[in-house]
N, C-alpha and C positions, 0 to 999 in steps of 0.2 A: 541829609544830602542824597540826592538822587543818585541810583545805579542803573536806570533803566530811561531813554526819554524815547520820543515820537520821532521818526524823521520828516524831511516834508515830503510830500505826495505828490506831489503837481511839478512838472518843469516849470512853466510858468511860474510858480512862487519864488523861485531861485532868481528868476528873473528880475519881477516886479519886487518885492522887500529888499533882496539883497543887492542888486545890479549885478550879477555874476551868471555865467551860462551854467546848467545844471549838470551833473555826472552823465555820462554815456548812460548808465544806470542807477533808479531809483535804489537796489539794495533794499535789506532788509528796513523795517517800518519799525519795527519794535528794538532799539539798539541798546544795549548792555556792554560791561567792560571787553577790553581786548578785541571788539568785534571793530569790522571796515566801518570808519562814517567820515567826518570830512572838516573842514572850518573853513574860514576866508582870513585872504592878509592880503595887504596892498601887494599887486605886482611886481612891484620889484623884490618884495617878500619873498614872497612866492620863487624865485626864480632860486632863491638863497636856501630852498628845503632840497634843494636836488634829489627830488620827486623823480625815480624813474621815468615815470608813466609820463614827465613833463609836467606845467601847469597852464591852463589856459585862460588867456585872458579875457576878461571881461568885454559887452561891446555895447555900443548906442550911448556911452557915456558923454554927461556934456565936458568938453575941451580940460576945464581949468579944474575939473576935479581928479583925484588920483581913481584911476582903476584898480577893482579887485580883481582878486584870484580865488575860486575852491580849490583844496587842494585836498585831494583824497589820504586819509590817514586811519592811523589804530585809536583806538578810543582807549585811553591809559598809555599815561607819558614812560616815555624810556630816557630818561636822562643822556648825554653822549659819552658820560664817564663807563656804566654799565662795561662788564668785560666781556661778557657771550649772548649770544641769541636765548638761550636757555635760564640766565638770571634776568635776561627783559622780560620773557613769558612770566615771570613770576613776579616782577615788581609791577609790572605795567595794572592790574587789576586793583593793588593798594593806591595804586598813583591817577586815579579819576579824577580827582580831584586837587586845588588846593584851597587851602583857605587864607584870606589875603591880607590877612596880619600875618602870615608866616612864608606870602611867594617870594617876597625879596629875601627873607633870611635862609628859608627850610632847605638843605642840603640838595633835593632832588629839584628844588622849583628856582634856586635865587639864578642859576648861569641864565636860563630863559627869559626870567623877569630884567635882570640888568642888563641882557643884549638887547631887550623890548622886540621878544619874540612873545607878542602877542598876536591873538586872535578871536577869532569871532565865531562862535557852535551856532550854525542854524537850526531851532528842533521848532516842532509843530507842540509839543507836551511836553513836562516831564512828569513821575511819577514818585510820590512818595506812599510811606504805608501810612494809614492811622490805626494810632492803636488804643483810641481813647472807649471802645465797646469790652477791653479788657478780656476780651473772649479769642481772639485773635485777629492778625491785621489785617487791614482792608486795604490796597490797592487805590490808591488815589490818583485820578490826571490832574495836573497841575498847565492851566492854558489862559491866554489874556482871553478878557469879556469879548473884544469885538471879533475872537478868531483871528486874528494876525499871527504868524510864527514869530518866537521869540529869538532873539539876536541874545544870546547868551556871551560872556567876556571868556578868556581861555590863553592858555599860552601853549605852544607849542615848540617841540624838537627834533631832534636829526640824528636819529642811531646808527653809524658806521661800524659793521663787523670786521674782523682782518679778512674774511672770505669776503669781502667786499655788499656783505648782506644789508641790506637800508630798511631804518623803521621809519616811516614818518609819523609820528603820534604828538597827542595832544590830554590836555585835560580843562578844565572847569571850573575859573575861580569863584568861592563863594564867600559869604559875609554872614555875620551872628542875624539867627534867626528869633532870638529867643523872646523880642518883644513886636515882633512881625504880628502884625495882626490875623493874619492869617495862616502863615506858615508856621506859627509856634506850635499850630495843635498838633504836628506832624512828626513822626519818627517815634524811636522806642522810647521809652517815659524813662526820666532821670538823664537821658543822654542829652547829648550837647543838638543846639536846633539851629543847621545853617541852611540857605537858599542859595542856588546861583546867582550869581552877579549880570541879572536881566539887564541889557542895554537898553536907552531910548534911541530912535534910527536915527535921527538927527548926530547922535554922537558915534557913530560907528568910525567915520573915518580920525574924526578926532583920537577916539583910543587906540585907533592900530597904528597912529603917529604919534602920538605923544611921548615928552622922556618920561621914562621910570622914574624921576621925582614925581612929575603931575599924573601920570596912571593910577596914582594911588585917590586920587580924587574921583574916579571913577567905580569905588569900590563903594556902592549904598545900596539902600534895598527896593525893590520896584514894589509901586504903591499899592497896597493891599484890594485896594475897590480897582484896580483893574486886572484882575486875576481872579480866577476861576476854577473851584475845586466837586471833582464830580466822581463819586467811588465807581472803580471796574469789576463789573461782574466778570467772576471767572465761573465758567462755564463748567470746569470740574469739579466746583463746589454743589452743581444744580444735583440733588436727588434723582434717580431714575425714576420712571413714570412708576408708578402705583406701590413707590416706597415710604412706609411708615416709618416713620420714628421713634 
């Protein structure tokens, strides 16, 4: 399961994939838990996070479709149950994720799943380690073949402090990876092999409407041959010039 993904680079991609205007700011590119990044939900969604900052709506849409919203958030869900600012810092880094034989039941994920507070993670990448060189892991991007950003599935929530403090956060449903043809090679050996729940664009508005009965028909795995796995050189791994081994 990813902890680290791409965000998108371009205003324009916010545009043209998702139909939604981009943030004021791109924000950091490389996103990890607890850090600012964002999703989309139908507008009237959107209006339902009481989002400080506000949400803004989408434009150029044709008439009879529903408009989205970005809606700037934390990456790692706060439940609304949580009692202080200081037990959401600390849950919110376990809770990136869920995996989606467990969102309808799992304590921290079923309130959002059965109010069908879902959403949609725009990323460019994500990244897993391999660790099939047995010497240690490798940094993997994880991107569709044709370069399109992936429309990831996600459910999202609304943390109210008594000091009136607001989270807007989110997290990232996934599905068993273990016979994925591609993504099984991926994560620590022996551990369990999930992917995120890649949407097709076609079905985007479908899953941010549909009841929590039929949402669960949207939990499968995106097809191996259009996906794309390429190891990241880290830089701090490179030898200094004229260093022997």
């Amino acid at each position: 399961m990813p902890t680290h993904y791409e965000t998108l680079r371009a205003a324009d991609t916010y545009r043209e994939a998702f139909a939604v205007e981009p943030p004021a700011a791109l924000g950091e590119r490389h996103l990890r838990p607890r850090k600012p990044g964002a999703f989309i939900v139908h507008t009237a969604a959107g209006a339902d996070t009481g989002h400080p900052d506000g949400v803004p709506a989408s434009e150029g849409l044709v008439a009879h479709r529903p408009t989205r919203a970005l809606v700037p958030a934390q990456w790692g869900l706060v439940p609304h149950w949580v009692k202080s600012a200081s037990d959401a810092q600390l849950r919110a880094p376990k809770l990136t994720h869920a995996k989606a034989d467990l969102a309808a039941s799992g304590t921290a994920f079923r309130d959002a799943w059965h109010s069908g507070q879902r959403c949609i993670v725009p990323m460019q990448a994500f990244f897993e380690d391999d660790w099939r060189s047995a010497k240690k892991a490798v940094p993997t991007r994880i991107a569709r073949v044709d370069g399109k950003p992936l429309g990831v599935a996600g459910l999202w929530a609304r943390w109210q402090g008594a000091d009136g403090t607001v989270i807007v956060s989110y997290c990232l449903l996934t599905v068993d990876a273990s016979k994925h043809a591609l993504l099984h090679r991926y994560g620590p050996p022996g551990g369990e092999k999930h992917m995120p729940v890649i949407l097709n664009e076609g079905a985007y508005d479908a899953w941010l409407s549909a009841r929590p009965d039929k949402a669960k028909e949207f939990m499968r795995q995106y097809a191996a041959q259009k996906l794309t796995a390429n190891p990241v050189e880290n830089k701090a791994d490179k030898l200094p010039k004229g260093w022997l081994e």
